[in-house]
TIKE-270381 format. One record per residue (C-alpha): residue in three letters; x, y, z. Coordinates in steps of 0.1 Angstrom, whole numbers, padded with zeros to 4 digits, always signed. Example, Ala and Ser with C-alpha at 12.3 -4.5 7.8 and 13.67 -1.06 7.14 Angstrom:
# TIKE-270381
ALA+0123-0045+0078;SER+0137-0011+0071;
//
This chain:
# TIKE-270381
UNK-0031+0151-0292;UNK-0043+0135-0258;UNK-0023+0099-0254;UNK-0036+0071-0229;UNK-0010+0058-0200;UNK-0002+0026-0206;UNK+0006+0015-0171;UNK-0039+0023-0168;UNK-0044-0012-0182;UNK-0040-0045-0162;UNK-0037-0072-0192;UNK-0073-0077-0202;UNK-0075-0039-0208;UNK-0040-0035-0227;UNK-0055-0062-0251;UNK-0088-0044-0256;UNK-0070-0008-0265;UNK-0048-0029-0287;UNK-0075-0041-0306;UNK-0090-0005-0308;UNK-0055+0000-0329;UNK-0062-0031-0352;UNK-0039-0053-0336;UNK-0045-0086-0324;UNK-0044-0102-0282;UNK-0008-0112-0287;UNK+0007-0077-0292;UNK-0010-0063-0258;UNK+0009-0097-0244;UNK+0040-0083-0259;UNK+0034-0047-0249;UNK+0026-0059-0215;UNK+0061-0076-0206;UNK+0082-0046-0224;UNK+0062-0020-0197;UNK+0062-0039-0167;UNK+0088-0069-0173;UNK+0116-0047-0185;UNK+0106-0015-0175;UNK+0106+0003-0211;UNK+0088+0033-0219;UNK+0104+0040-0253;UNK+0084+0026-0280;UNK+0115+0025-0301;UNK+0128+0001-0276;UNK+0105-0026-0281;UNK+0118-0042-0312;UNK+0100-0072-0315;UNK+0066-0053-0316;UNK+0054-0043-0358;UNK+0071-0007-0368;UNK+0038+0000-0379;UNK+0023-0011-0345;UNK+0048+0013-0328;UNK+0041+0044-0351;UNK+0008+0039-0336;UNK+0016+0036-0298;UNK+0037+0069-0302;UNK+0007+0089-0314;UNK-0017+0073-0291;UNK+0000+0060-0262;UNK+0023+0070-0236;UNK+0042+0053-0205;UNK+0043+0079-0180;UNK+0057+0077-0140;UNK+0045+0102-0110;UNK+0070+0126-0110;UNK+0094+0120-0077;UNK+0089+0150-0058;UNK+0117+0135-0035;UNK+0136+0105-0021;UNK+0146+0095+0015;UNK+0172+0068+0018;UNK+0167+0059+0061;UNK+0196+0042+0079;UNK+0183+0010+0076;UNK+0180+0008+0041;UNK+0143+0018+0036;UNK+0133+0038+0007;UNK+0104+0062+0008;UNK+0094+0081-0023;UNK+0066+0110-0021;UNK+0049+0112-0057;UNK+0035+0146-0068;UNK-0001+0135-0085;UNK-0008+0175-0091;UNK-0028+0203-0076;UNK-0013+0203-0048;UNK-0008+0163-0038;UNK+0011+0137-0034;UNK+0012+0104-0016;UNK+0042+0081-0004;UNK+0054+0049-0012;UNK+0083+0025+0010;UNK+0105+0000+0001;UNK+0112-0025+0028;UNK+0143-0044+0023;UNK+0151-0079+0046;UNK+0172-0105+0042;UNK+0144-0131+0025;UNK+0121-0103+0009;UNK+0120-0066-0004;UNK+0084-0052+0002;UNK+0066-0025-0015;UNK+0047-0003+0009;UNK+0022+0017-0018;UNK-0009+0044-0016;UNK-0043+0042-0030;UNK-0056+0075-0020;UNK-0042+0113-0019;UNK-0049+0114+0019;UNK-0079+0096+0037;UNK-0110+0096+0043;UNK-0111+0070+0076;UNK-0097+0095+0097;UNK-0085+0070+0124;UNK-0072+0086+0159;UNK-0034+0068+0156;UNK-0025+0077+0119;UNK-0008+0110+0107;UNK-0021+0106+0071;UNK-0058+0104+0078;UNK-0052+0138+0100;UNK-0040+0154+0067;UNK-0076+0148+0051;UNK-0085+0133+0019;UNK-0080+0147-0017;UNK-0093+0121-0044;UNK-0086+0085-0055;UNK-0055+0072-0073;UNK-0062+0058-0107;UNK-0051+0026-0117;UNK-0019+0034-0133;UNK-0011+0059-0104;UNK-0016+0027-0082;UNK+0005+0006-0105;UNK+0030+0036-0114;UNK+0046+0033-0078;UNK+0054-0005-0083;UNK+0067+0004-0123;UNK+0093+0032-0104;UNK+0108+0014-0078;UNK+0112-0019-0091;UNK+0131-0008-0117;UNK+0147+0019-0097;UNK+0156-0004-0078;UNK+0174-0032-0100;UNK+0196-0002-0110;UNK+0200+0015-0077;UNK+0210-0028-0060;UNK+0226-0033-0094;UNK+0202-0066-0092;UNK+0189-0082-0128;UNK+0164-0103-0110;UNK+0132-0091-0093;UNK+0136-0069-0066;UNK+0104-0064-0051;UNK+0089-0100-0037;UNK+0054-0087-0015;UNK+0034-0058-0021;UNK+0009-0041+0011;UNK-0013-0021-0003;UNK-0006+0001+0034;UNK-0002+0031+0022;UNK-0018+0061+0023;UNK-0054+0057+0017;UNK-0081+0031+0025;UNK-0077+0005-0004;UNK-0108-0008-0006;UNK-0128+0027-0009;UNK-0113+0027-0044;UNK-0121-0007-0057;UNK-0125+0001-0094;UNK-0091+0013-0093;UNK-0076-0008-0068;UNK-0085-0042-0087;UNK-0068-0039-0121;UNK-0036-0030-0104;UNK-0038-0060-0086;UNK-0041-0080-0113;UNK-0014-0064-0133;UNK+0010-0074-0099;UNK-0001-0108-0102;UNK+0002-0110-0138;UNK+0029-0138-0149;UNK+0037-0111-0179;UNK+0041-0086-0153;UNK+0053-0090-0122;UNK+0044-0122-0116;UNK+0036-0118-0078;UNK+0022-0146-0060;UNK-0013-0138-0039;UNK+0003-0148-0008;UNK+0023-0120-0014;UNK+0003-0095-0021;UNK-0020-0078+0007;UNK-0043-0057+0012;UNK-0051-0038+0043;UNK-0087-0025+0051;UNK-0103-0009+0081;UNK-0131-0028+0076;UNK-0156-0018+0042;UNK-0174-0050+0048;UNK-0192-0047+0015;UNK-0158-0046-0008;UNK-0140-0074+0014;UNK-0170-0097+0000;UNK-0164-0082-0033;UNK-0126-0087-0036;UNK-0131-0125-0022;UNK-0151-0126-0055;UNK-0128-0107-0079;UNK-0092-0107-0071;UNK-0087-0123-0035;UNK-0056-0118-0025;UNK-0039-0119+0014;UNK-0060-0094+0033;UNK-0048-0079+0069;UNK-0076-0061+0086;UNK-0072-0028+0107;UNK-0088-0040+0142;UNK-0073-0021+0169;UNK-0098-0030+0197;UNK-0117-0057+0210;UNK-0149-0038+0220;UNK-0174-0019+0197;UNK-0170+0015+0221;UNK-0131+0018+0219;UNK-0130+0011+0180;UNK-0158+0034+0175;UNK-0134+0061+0187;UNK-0102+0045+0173;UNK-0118+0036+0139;UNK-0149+0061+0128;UNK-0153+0030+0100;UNK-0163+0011+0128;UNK-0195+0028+0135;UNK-0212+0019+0101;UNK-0196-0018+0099;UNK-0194-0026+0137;UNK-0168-0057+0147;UNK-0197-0086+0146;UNK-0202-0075+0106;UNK-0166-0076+0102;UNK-0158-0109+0115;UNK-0183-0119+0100;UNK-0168-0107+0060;UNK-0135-0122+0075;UNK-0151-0155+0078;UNK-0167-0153+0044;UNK-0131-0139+0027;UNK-0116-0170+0039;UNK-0135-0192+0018;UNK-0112-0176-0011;UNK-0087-0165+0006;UNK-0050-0175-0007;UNK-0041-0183+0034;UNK-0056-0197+0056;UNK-0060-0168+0080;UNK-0065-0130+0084;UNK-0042-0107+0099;UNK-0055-0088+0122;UNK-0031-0054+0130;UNK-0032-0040+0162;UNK-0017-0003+0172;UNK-0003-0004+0207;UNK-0019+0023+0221;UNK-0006+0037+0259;UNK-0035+0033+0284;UNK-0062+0030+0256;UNK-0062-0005+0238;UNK-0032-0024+0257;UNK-0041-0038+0286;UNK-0044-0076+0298;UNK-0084-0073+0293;UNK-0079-0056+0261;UNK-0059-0090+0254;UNK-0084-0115+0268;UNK-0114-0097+0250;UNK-0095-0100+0218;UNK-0092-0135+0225;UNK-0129-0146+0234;UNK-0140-0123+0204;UNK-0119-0142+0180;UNK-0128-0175+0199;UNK-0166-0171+0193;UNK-0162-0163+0157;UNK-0144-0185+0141;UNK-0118-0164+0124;UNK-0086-0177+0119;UNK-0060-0153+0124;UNK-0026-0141+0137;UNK-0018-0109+0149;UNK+0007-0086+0142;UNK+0007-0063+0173;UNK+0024-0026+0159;UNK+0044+0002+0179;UNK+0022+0034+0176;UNK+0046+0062+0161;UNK+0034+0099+0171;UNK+0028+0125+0162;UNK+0013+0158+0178;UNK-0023+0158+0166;UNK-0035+0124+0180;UNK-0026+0129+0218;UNK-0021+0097+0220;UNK+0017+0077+0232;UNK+0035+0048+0221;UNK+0027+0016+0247;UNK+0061+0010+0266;UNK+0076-0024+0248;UNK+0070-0044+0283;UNK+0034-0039+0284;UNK+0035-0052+0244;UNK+0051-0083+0254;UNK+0030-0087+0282;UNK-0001-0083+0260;UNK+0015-0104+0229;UNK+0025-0133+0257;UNK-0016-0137+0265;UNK-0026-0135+0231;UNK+0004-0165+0219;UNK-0003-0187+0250;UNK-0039-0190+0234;UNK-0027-0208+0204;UNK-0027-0173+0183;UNK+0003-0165+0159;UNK+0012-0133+0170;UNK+0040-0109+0161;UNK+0051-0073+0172;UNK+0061-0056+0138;UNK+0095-0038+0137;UNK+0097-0003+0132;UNK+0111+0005+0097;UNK+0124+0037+0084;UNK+0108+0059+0110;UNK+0140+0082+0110;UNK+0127+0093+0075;UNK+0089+0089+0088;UNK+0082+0062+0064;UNK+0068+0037+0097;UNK+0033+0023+0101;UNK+0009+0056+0104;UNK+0036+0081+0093;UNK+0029+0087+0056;UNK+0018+0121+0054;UNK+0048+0140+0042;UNK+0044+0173+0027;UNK+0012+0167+0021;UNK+0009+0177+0057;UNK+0005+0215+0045;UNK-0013+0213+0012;UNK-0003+0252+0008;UNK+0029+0247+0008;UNK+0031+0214-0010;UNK+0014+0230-0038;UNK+0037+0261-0040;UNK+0068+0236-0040;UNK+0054+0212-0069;UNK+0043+0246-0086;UNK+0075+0259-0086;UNK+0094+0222-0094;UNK+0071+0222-0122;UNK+0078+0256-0136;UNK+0112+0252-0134;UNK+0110+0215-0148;UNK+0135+0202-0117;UNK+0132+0170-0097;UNK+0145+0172-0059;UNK+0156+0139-0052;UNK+0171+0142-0014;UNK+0192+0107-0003;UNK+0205+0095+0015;UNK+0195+0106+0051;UNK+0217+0110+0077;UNK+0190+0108+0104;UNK+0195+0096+0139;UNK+0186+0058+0132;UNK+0154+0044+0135;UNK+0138+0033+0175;UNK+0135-0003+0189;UNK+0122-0004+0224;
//
């Protein structure tokens, strides 16, 4: 008999398949905080819930992880999991711990279909959408992965980027109940200032998610100029900068901050210079956007021909942009000894062929590779 995952269901649909079984709102409410609050996906466990209501949930229902094709443990204490979502795919999701915060780094999309210049994972191509409860699934593993891997009782996970493989917002229908089950008080309770998501720019859904879910949204700029994000950011060419300033402005009328973050690769020679800077700031100037940026090393990697700018000419560039009154930060490279860093999740995806054989043959043999931790050369700071 086919059985539904529960972890497809942000509240309001938990409540409506618990109706199709008979049962009244409160029981989904009940349901809800055994899944996501405790991390249960026994049935049995949930002994406050009607016998008979679990003798249905066993023949109709199901709580049901991605399978953990493996796990890297980087010097710094980042996490990165790769996910095997069948035929052939997977995607990636980082944990980020700091002293104040642990952040979730999670995928919406097996690959991508923006195919920007600077990131590894839209090289690999795009394979299909994440459903909901693959979205949600990533969040369901780790936290409680992690409160028994820290040996914490509390929360783990405080912020959740939705900067992952994938561009979130070319998977709305799937990306919006998974935000709500993060901000669900019977969930995980996450606050919207803490959870972002990251867009190259589908001006259409940004007005949409300002409507339906708004949450903290960071936007993929790159360049100042119209010609150098055309080539940067192919998105760029069917929602040009002037449109997407223009969504920005409109997102902030909902917006649970008061600015956008604006995320800028440091490109060598291509997007770095001090007139790169000063463009960046007249263009933000004349539109009204507030914002900070958060200026990030470019990782490489062979295909993009591209280099890392030298940290000098970042400070340089971040000194012109902070001088003008703009919040602006230069992000920290994270776990980029296990290529979990900005632009690096690709994986083993990077070779479907061979991705597939190796999850075939996992499969067949019903084992789990779980590789940590890594004793990798530890992660660059220039």
């Amino acid at each position: 008999m086919t059985t539904t995952n529960l972890l497809e269901f942000d509240l309001e649909g938990l409540a409506a398949f618990c109706e199709r079984l008979g049962e009244k709102r409160f029981r989904a409410t009940q349901l809800f905080r055994w899944i996501h609050q405790r991390g249960a996906s026994d049935f049995g466990q949930m002994t406050d819930l009607a016998k008979s209501l679990r003798e249905k949930l066993a023949t109709t229902a199901r709580i049901e992880a991605l399978p953990v094709a493996t796990q890297q443990e980087s010097t710094d204490g980042t996490i990165k999991w790769l996910f095997d979502v069948g035929d052939g795919n997977a995607v990636e999701a980082v944990f980020i711990p700091e002293d104040d915060r642990g952040t979730l780094c999670v995928s919406s999309q097996a690959g991508c279909a923006v195919g920007c210049r600077f990131c590894s994972t839209g090289h690999q191509g795009f394979s299909r959408n994440l459903t909901t409860g693959e979205i949600t699934a990533q969040l369901w593993f780790a936290e409680h992965f992690l409160r028994k891997h820290l040996q914490r009782n509390e929360r783990v996970i405080s912020n959740v980027v939705m900067m992952g493989m994938g561009e979130p917002l070319q998977n709305y229908s799937a990306l919006v109940p998974a935000l709500r089950t993060m901000l669900d008080d019977n969930a995980y309770g996450l606050s919207r200032r803490r959870v972002t998501v990251s867009t190259s720019g589908v001006v259409p859904m940004i007005d949409r998610l300002g409507a339906d879910c708004p949450v903290a949204l960071a936007v993929s700029l790159h360049a100042p100029n119209d010609p150098l994000r055309d080539d940067l950011v192919p998105l760029n060419r069917k929602y040009p900068i002037a449109e997407l300033l223009e969504a920005c402005k409109r997102y902030l009328a909902h917006a649970p901050r008061d600015f956008i973050t604006f995320e800028y690769c440091m490109l060598d020679g291509v997007n770095d210079q001090p007139e790169h800077a000063k463009q960046l700031l007249d263009l933000v100037r004349a539109s009204g956007v507030s914002c900070k940026f958060n200026l990030i090393p470019f990782n490489p990697f062979p295909a993009s021909g591209l280099l890392r700018s030298p940290q000098p000419r970042v400070l340089a560039f971040a000194k012109v942009l902070s001088e003008a009154g703009i919040v602006t930060t230069v992000r920290k490279t994270r776990g980029d000894d296990i290529d979990a860093a900005c632009g690096q999740l690709a994986g083993d995806v990077k070779d479907r062929t061979r991705a597939a054989e190796r999850m075939a043959e996992r499969r067949a043999s019903g084992r789990t590779i779980v590789l940590h931790p890594v004793t990798a050369t530890a992660p660059q700071e220039h």
